[in-house]
C-alpha positions in Angstrom: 8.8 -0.4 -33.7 5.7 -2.1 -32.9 2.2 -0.9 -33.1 -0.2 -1.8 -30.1 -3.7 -2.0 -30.1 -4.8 -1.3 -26.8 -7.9 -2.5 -24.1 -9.7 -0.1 -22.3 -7.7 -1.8 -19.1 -4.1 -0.7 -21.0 -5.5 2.8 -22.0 -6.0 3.7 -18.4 -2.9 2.1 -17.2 -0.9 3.8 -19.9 -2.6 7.0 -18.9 -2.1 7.0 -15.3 1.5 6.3 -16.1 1.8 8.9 -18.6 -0.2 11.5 -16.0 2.7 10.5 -13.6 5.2 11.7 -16.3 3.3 14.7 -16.9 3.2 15.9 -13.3 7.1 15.1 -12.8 8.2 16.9 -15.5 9.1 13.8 -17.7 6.8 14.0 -20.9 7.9 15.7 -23.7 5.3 16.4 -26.6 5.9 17.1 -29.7 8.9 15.8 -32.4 10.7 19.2 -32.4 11.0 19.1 -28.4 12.1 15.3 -28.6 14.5 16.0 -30.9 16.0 18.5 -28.6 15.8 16.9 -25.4 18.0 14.6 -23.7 17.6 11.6 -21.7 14.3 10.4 -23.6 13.5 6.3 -22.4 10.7 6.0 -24.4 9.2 7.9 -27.6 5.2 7.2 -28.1 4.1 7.9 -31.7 0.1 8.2 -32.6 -0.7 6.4 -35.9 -2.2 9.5 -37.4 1.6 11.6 -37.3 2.4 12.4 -40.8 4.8 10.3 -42.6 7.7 13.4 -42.1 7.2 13.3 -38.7 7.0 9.8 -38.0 10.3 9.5 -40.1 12.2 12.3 -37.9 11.1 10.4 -34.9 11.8 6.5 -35.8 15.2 8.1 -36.8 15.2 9.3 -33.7 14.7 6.7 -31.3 16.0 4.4 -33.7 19.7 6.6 -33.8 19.7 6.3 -29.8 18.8 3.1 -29.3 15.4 4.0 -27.5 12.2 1.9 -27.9 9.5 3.5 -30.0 5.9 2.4 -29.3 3.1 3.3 -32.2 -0.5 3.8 -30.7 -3.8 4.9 -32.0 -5.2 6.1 -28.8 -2.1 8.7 -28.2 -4.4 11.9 -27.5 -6.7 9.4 -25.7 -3.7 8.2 -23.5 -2.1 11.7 -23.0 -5.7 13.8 -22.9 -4.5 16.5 -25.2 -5.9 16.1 -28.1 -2.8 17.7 -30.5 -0.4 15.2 -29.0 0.7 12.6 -31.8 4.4 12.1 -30.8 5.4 12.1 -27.3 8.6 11.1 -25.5 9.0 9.6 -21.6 12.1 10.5 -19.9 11.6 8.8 -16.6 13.4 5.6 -16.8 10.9 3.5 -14.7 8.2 4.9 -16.2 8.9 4.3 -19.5 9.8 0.8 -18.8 6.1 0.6 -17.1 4.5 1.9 -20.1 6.2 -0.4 -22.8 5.7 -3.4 -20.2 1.8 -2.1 -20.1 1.8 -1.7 -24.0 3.4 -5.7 -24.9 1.1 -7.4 -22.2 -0.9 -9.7 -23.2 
């Protein structure tokens, strides 16, 4: 797990992406609806998830083998404010978020 601390540039990207994921069908919010869905590429946890929560959800992605990225601009990313775990299910899009998130 790696927490990211994101440009402007990287928050829009990340948002655009994440937009696409909404409007597909491919964002899941929330830990309890992670937990129960299958197929998630990419889990996104905000730094401000309670220490319960983020534990559930590193166990998660950790379990399965699926990359977890920490942000502080989660809501900012996702424009819904209650949003502080979220999980991408697209393959391609999840590999287009965590590339956007590790660039330099």
């Amino acid at each position: 797990m790696q927490k990211y601390c994101l440009t402007r540039e990287k928050i829009d990207k990340i948002a655009a992406y994440v937009g696409f994921a909404i409007k597909s069908g491919a964002f899941v919010p929330g830990v309890d609806n992670i937990k129960a869905s299958n197929g998630i590429k990419l889990v996104i946890a905000d730094a401000t998830l309670s220490d319960n929560s983020f534990r559930r959800v590193s166990r998660y992605a950790e379990e399965r083998g699926i990359p977890l990225a920490l942000s502080d601009n989660l809501a900012e990313i996702c424009r819904k404010d209650a949003v502080k775990a979220a999980g991408i299910k697209n393959a391609d899009l999840a590999a287009a978020i965590l590339k956007t998130f590790e660039s330099n």
